[in-house]
MARFI-692546 format. One record per residue (C-alpha): x, y, z. Coordinates in steps of 0.5 Angstrom, whole numbers, plus 500, padded with zeros to 3 digits. Example, Ala and Ser with C-alpha at 12.3 -4.5 7.8 and 13.67 -1.06 7.14 Angstrom:
<pts>
525491516 527498514 
</pts>
This chain:
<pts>
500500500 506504502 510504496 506505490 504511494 510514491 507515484 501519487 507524488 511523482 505524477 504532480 510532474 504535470 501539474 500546472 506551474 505553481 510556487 515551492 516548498 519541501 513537503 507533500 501530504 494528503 489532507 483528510 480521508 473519505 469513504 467513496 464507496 457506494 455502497 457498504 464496505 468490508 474495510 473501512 478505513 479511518 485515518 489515512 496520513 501521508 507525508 513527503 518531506 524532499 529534504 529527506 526523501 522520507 515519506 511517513 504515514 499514519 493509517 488505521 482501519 477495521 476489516 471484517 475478514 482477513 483476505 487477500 486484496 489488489 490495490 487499484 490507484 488513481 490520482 487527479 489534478 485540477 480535474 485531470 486525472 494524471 496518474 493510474 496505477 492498479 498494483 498487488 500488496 503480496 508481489 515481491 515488487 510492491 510488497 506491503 506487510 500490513 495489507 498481504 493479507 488485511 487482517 481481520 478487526 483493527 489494524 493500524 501503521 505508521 512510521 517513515 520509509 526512504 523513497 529512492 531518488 530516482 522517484 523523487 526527482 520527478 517531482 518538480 520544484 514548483 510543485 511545492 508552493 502552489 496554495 490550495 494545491 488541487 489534487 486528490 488520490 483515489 485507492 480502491 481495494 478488490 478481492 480476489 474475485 473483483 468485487 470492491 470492498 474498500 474505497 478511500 480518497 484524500 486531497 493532496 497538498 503541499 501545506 501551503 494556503 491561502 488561509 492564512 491568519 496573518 490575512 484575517 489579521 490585516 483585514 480587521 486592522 483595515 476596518 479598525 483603521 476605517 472605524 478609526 479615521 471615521 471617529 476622528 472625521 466625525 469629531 472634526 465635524 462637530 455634528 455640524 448639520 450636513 457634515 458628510 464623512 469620507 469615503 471609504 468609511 468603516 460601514 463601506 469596508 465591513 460590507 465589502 468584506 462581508 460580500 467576500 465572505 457571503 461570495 464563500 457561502 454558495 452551493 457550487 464547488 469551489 476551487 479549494 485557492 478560493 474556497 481557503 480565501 474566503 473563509 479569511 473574511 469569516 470574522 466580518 460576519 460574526 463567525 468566531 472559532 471559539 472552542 469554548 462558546 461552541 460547547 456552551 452552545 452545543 449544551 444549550 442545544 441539548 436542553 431545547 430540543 437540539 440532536 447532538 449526535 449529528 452535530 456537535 464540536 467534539 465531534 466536529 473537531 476531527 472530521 474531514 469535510 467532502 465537498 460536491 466536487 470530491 476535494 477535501 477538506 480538514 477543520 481549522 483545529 484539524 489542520 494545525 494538529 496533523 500537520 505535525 506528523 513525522 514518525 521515523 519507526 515503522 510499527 503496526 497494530 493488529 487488534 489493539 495488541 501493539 502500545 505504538 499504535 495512535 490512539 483513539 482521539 486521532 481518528 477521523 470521520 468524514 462527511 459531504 458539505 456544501 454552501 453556508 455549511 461547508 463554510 462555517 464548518 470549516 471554521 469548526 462550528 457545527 451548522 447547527 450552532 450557526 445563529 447562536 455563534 453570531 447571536 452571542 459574539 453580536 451579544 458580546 460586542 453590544 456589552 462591550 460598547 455599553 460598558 465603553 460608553 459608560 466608563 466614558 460617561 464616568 470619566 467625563 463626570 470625574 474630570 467635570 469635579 477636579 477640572 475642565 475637560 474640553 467643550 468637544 465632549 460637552 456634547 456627549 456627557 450631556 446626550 450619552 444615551 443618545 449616543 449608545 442608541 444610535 451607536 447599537 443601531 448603527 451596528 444592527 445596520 451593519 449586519 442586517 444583511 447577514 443577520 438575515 441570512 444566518 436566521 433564514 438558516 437556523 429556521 432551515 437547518 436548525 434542530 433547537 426550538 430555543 435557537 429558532 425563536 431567538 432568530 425570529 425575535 431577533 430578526 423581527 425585532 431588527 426589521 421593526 427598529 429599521 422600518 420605525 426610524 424609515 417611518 419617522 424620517 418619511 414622516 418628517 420629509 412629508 412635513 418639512 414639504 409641506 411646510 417648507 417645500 423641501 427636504 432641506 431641513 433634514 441636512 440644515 437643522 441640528 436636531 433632525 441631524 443628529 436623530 437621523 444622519 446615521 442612515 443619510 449622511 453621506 447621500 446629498 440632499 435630493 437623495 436621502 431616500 437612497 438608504 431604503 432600497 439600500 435596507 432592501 439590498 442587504 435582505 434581498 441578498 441574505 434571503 436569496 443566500 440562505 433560502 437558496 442552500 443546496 441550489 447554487 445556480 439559484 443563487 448565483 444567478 439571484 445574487 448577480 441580479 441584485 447586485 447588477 440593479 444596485 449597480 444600476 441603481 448608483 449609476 444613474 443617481 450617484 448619490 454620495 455628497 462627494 465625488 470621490 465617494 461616488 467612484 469609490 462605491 461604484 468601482 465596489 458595486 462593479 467588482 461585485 457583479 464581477 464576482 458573482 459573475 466569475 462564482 457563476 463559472 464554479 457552477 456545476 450545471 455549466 460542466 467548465 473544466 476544472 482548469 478553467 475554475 481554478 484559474 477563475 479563482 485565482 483571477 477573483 482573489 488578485 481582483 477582490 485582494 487588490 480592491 482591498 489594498 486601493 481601500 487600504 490605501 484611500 483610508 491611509 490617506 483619508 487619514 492624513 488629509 483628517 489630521 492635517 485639513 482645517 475642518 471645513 466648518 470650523 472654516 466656514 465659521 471663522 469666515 462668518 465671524 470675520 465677515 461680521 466683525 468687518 460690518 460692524 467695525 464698517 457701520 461704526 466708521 458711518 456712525 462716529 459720535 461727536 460730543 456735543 456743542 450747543 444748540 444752534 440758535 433759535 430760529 436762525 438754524 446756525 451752530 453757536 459755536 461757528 469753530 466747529 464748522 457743522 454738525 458731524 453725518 451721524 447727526 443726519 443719519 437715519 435708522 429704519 426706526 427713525 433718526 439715530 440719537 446720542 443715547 449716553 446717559 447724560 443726554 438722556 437725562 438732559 433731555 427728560 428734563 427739557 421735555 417741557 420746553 420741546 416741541 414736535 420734530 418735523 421730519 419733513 422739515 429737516 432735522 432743525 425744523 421746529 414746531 411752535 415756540 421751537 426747543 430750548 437749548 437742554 439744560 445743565 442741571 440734571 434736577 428732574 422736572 415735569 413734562 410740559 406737554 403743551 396741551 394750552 398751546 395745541 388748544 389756542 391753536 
</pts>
């Protein structure tokens, strides 16, 4: 069984150009007999390692009988089958001790053989360097008269991935370096009314690292480049490998209705994933495990009698997956456990933004005792629930499309009857808060038109701002609607995802439809407030479509050779991976331009400030005061003091509420004591123009006196 192992290695000669690295393995094991098998085998692992020309194996097996069998090999690449070869475990050429004859019950061998060079130097360099290596090994065992009795299969590959946790590790640094440019752009902006942030903004990274991950999620059979690619954008949809949390949820399961013995974490943890196509595929907690093999002694077990043997814990089971399924059980979450895995890191990550918010709140109201901190926070320690709501509603906006698609999935592949109420709760409640804030902003616009015309108070008043920006603030102002159809997009998209499970041409094809009237859609209207924003959200939309169009090459109805997938995979990961760097890129210098450009409104308002200060200081030049002389002399209209050549403009200026005075405190005075001696001013006739017995000059004293109000006068006349 062991030496013609080699010829699965030394036909990856026809391989396809690829990378390098020094070992070769199989990854996981399958039964691929159809019907019921006289052996079985339960762990098949084997390993070649070129800097020692030494292959090692791990194997273990039940048989019902001992009997004589022939061994028949089959190894394929990228859907080609480049090796066959059918061989006797008992000729003297191909000689395996533990299977001339299978013995009857358990068995079990493992240890290192020494491939001769003339084997190994087939294998050419750049086959050990290609990630997601896609290739598989087919061993079949006949009796003696022909009939099958054992069929086993497992993927080839040289340890390389694209599944890398670096790559996990750099996305979340992205969007945490989006969320990070969005806080201080927004405390830039002050909640200054129609303040809009730059694109691209945290919720536009998540949603396209989300897509990444949701393009994973259909039932059509990868090539596995593209299939490890994807599972590193798991994390922006809620899906965390917590060993933990899934036995917690694997117990809350058992107490409401779940079946643990289809599904469960333990169980879960050392089996290999079968997926439509054949390929194969180990858990994360599998993969890190097993590659760890190198045993050096060869030693067999036959019924259990042998202390070398590995023991139980290792063996592995096998079972076929596609679509969300293999998905997250690649990530070492029962499908089962799907929703509440999201339900309780979605629970945790709501604690942790309350516990945030109010330390916040703690802190502020501690520095407002023992200093002044500054006016910026003013703001949020008096509106902090505020704040928290709209924060936890923005975060429901954030995953509403996939929360739609992980409940739609609990109700379908679900076995809890606890796990399905809270998906419904949950999705139901998500949905209300979503169509409640599109009712009130709807209803605030049918008012504001019929009061005002238009829609314009939503950007310009300061409250209805801060209530409602969160679903608007990056649309311009004739297309604040545009955030409804958006809602739409995010459901449409989930349900057509998990509604579709099992059938991939459905989706596929549902999916590209709405993503192509999105794309309409941002064509025709181009609503963000920046152009900048506009083509960035654009570009997004048309590698969207994009890849659903390349997804629709996987599909297995279209029978495209395996080739052909495999290179459209490659394609889609340089495209998706160098968007997400240009996005990288347009935050670091959205960053840049944050901390260095003066704030805009700030701007604005110093420019009204000075604009102000220079009218002011304008009409006070026009409206000089001069200290008063005299009165000119009565009825001659002539200065008493001719030195002072004319009274000064101001005294012939005039305000729309009449001719401007001297209203300092002396004047007043003097002229409340000389009331009695005034007459009516004609303002017909000039501003010296007196009525009858015209007006004394004020007096010097300030002894208040009556009013005369000359009533004898008006009389007589």
């Amino acid at each position: 069984m062991w030496t013609p192992s080699v010829a699965v290695f030394a036909s990856l000669a026809l391989l396809p150009s690829v990378l390098a690295t020094d070992i070769l393995k199989t990854s996981g094991v399958s039964n691929c007999n159809n019907g019921s098998s006289q052996i079985k085998v339960n762990k098949l692992d084997i390993s070649f390692d070129r800097s020692t020309n030494n292959i090692n194996f791990d194997a273990s097996g039940t048989s019902e009988q001992k009997q004589y069998v022939t061994a028949h090999l089959v190894v394929q690449a990228y859907g080609i089958q480049v090796y066959e070869k059918e061989f006797d475990p008992c000729s003297p050429d191909t000689r395996v001790d533990q299977l001339c004859p299978v013995p009857a019950g358990t068995f079990s061998a493992n240890g290192s053989q020494e491939i001769p060079s003339s084997y190994t130097s087939l294998i050419p360099s750049i086959a050990y360097s290609l990630p997601d290596l896609d290739g598989d090994a087919q061993l079949t065992l006949k009796n003696k008269g022909g009939q099958q009795i054992a069929c086993v299969q497992s993927g080839v590959t040289n340890g390389k991935s694209v599944e890398v946790p670096a790559v996990s590790y750099v996305a979340a640094a992205v969007a945490a370096a989006a969320l990070g440019v969005s806080l201080v752009g927004a405390a830039a902006a002050g909640g200054h009314p129609g303040a809009s942030s730059s694109s691209p903004g945290f919720s536009e990274v998540v949603w396209w690292f989300q897509g990444l991950a949701m393009n994973g999620m259909h039932s059509v059979p990868y090539p596995s480049i593209y299939r490890s690619f994807a599972k590193n954008f798991a994390f922006s949809t809620g899906l965390v490998s917590w060993g933990g949390l899934q036995r917690s949820i694997d117990s809350f399961r058992s107490h409401t209705g779940g079946n643990l013995t289809n599904e469960n974490y333990n169980d879960l943890k050392n089996t290999t994933l079968v997926f439509s196509d054949g390929s194969t595929a180990q858990t994360t907690t599998n993969i890190g495990k097993r590659a760890l093999l190198f045993l050096r002694d060869v030693s067999t077990k036959i019924n259990g009698t042998d202390d070398s043997s590995s023991g139980s814990d290792s063996d592995s089971t096998s079972h076929l997956v596609k679509g969300i399924q293999g998905y997250v059980e690649q990530l070492t979450i029962p499908e089962t456990n799907t929703f509440m895995t999201v339900l309780l890191i979605f629970a945790i990550v709501i604690g942790a933004i309350v516990v945030g918010i109010l330390l916040f709140k703690v802190i502020l109201e501690a520095w407002a005792l023992f200093g002044k901190f500054p006016k910026a926070l003013a703001t949020f320690r008096k509106e902090y629930w505020r704040v928290m709501a709209q924060t936890i509603t923005s975060l429901i906006l954030l995953l509403y499309g996939v929360w739609t698609l992980y409940c739609i999935f609990q109700f379908t592949h679900g076995d809890s009857w606890a796990a399905k109420l809270l998906a419904a709760l949950t999705l139901a409640s998500f949905t209300l808060l979503l169509a409640f804030y599109t009712w009130k902003i709807w209803s605030v616009v049918h008012k504001l038109k019929k009061l005002e015309g238009n829609a314009d108070a939503l950007y310009e008043n300061k409250e209805t701002w801060k209530k409602y920006k969160l679903f608007y603030e990056n649309y311009k102002r004739g297309y604040w609607w545009l955030f409804v159809p958006a809602i739409v997009y995010m459901f449409a998209k989930g349900c057509v995802l998990a509604a579709g499970e099992g059938h991939g041409m459905f989706q596929t094809v549902g999916q590209l439809i709405i993503e192509s009237l999105m794309l309409i859609l941002l064509l025709w209207s181009r609503p963000y407030n920046r152009k900048s924003g506009n083509w960035i959200n654009i570009i997004i939309q048309i590698v969207r479509v994009a890849s659903v169009i390349c997804i629709l090459v996987f599909v297995e109805e279209l029978g495209i050779a395996q080739t052909t997938k495999t290179i459209t995979g490659v394609v889609l990961i340089a495209v998706q991976s160098g968007l997400t760097a240009i996005l990288a890129l347009l935050i670091f210098i959205n960053s840049i331009i944050t901390c260095c450009k003066e704030n805009p409104h700030r701007k604005r308002r110093k420019a009204a400030e000075k604009q102000i200060h220079e009218d002011i200081e304008g009409d006070a030049f026009l409206m000089e005061p001069n200290p008063y002389t005299s009165s000119p002399s009565r009825g001659t209209g002539k200065v008493s003091d001719p030195a002072q050549g004319y009274e000064p403009m101001r005294a012939n200026a005039y305000s729309r509420f009449g001719p401007i005075r001297d209203d300092s405190q002396e004047t007043l005075v003097k002229g409340a004591a000389g009331m009695g001696y005034t007459g009516y001013r004609s303002l017909s006739h000039g501003q010296d123009s007196i009525t009858e017995g015209g007006s004394p000059p004020p007096p010097f004293s300030r002894t208040p006196r009556l009013p005369d109000l000359a009533f004898e006068q008006y009389r007589h006349k």
